[in-house]
C-alpha positions, -999 to +999 in steps of 0.1 A: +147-143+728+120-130+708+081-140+726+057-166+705+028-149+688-003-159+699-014-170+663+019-192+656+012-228+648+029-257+672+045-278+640+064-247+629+100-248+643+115-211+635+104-176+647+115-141+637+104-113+646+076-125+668+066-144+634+067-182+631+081-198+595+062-222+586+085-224+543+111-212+530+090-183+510+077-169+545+118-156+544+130-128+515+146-132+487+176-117+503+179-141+531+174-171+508+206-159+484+227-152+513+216-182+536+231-202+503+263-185+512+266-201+542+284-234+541+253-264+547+231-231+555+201-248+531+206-282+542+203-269+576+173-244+572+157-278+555+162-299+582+148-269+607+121-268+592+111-305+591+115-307+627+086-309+647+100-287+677+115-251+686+152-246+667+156-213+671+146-175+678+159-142+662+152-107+666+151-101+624+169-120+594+197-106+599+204-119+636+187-151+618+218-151+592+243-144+621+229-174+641+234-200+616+265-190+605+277-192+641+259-223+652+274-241+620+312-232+621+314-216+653+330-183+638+308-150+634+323-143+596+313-163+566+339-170+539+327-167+504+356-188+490+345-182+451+348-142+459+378-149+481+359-130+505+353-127+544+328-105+558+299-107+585+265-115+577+250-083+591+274-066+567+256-089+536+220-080+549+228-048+545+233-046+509+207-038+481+193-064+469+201-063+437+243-064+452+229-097+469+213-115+438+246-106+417+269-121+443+244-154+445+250-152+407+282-151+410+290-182+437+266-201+417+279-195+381+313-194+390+316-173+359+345-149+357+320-122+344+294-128+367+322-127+394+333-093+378+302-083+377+298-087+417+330-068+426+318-039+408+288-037+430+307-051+463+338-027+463+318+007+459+296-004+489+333-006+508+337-042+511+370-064+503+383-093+490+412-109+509+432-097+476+428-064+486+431-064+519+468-079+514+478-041+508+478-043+541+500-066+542+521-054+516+519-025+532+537-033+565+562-055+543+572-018+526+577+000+555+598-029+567+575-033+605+555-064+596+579-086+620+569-063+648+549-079+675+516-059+670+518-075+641+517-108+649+478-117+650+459-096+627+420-096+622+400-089+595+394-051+614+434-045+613+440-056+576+410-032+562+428-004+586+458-011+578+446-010+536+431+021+539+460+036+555+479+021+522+454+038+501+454+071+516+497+072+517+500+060+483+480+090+471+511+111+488+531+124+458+573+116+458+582+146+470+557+145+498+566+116+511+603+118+513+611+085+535+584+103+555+565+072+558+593+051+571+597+075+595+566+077+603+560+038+609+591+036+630+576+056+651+542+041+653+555+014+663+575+021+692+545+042+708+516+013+703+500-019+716+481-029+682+473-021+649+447+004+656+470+025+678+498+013+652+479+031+621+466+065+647+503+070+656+513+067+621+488+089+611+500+119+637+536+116+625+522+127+588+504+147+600+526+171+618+556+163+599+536+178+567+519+204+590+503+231+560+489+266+572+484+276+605+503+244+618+540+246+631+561+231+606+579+203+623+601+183+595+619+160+611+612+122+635+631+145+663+605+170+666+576+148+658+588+126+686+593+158+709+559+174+702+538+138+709+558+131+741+547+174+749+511+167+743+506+133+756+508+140+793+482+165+787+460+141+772+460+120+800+431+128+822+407+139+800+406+108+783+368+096+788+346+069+774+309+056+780+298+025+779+261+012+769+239-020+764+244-043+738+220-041+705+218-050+668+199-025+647+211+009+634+179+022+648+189+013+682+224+022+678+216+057+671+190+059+703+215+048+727+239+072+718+219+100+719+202+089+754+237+083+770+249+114+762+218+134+770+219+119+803+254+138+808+276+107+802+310+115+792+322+105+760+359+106+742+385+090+725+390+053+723+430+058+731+458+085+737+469+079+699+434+080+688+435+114+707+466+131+695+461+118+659+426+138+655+432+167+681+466+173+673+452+179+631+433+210+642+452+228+674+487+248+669+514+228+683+531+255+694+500+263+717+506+263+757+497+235+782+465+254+789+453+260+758+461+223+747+439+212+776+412+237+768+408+230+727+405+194+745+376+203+763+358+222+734+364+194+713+350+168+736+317+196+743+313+204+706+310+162+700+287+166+729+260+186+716+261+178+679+249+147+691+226+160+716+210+184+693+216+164+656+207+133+638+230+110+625+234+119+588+250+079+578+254+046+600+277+016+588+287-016+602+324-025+595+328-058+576+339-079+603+304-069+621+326-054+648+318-018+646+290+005+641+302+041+627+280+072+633+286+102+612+269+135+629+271+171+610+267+204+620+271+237+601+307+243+617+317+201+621+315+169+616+320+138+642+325+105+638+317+082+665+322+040+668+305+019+692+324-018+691+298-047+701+306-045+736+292-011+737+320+013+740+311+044+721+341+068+711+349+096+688+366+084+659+367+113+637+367+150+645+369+178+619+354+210+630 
């Protein structure tokens, strides 16, 4: 909880950042559009601030945001029913504002233009609509695994996976695809325990069974199969994470990693698939056992100091508010890392 300052008034009942709200226009414009997102959020920042006692304490608006929408329907996402939209408040504060007086527009209006008129400012900024996101769905339904039992329970997290792994494989051309992505989600399934591991495994089976220049050409399930149960022993072991303290703000985000990993704590992948997906895209599979476990090791070092010795060139926060993404470049790489909100940073992206 955030201290009092020393000049706040007793009668005023909210504080952020260290500053007590005494009206409605002591908050931004922003907070006031998306607050009217939030299902009673005005009738309940009206009542707040006719009370005559403390109601609550946030580091910023956007932890404001987060609180009421959790304090009022005890779920951390708000669901904009007139956009057919679910996403996290932190995600909304982070939009321009001009994105956030078009979508207040929009749920006010109710106007099929003005509604229009928001998805062409929401969708470029990389958020969905639960239409979209049933290409997920649809996805699974296709490839004839949506009974499996990963399946079963899927978050907002899994179905924007999952429809971006639609998007990429419908950009495969006929010929390329060739039942390949049957094949490939066969597979996936028999080697994972959710739909993150699900959409890595599938992504490694496309991978290598389309292998281009300078990658053994393995054309079949068989070999794919062969070659993932080769390299996964040798992944084992080397297999590190770190783990850091909780925080909200990009700023912070970006200071903890750097720190933790200056301070010589390990860092890797978030799972074996995770691992074989991104390692496996840029080492011969016809190398040794040795040299496997070495390109491991450079991998993990070359993430190592491009954080150590770079700045983070973009941050994002997924739109279920679970993840922070970190993109870090360097003149022979780039690296990816996500930190989840218990803290767990790993690499999610490598391409050197």
């Amino acid at each position: 909880m955030i201290g009092r300052d020393e000049t706040a008034k007793g009668e005023d009942v909210i504080i952020v950042a260290r500053q007590w709200i005494a009206s409605v226009e002591d908050l931004s414009g922003k907070f006031r559009n998306l607050v009217g997102l939030v299902a009673d959020g005005p009738a309940w920042l009206q009542w707040a601030l006719l009370e005559r006692q403390l109601v609550m304490e946030a580091e910023d608006e956007s932890d404001l945001l987060t609180k009421v929408q959790a304090g009022l329907h005890s779920t951390p996402l708000m669901t904009v029913e007139t956009l057919n939209l679910a996403v996290h408040p932190r995600r909304l504060m982070q939009l321009d504002d001009d994105i956030v007086t078009q979508l207040a527009k929009a749920v006010s209006t109710g106007n099929g233009a003005d509604i229009k008129a928001a998805w062409k400012l929401l969708t470029p900024a990389g958020i969905l609509s639960f239409v979209d996101l049933e290409d997920g769905r649809d996805f699974l339904g296709r490839l004839d695994v949506n009974d499996a039992s990963l399946f079963a329970a899927l978050d907002l997290e899994d179905l924007v996976d999952l429809t971006a792994l639609a998007q990429v494989d419908s950009k495969l051309l006929p010929s390329e695809k060739n039942g390949l992505s049957h094949k490939a989600a066969a597979f996936a399934v028999t080697q994972s325990q959710s739909c993150a591991e699900f959409c890595d495994a599938y992504g490694f089976f496309c991978r290598n069974a389309t292998a281009g220049k300078g990658q053994a050409k393995t054309g079949s399930a068989e070999l794919v199969a062969k070659l993932w149960e080769r390299l996964s022993p040798l992944v084992n072991g080397t297999l590190q994470t770190m783990t850091v303290g909780r925080f909200t703000s990009d700023e912070g985000l970006c200071a903890q990693i750097e720190t933790s990993v200056y301070n010589g704590k390990p860092l890797g992948f978030a799972t074996k698939p995770r691992a074989l997906r991104i390692l496996s895209a840029h080492i011969d599979a016809s190398c040794d056992n040795r040299e496997w476990r070495k390109a491991v090791r450079d991998a993990l070092m070359d993430a190592r100091c491009m954080i150590r010795h770079g700045k983070a060139r973009d941050v994002s926060l997924s739109q279920d508010g679970a993840r922070h993404s970190v993109e870090y470049v360097s003149d022979k790489a780039s690296l990816i890392l996500d930190c989840n909100a218990e803290g767990l940073v790993t690499i999610a992206d490598y391409h050197p």
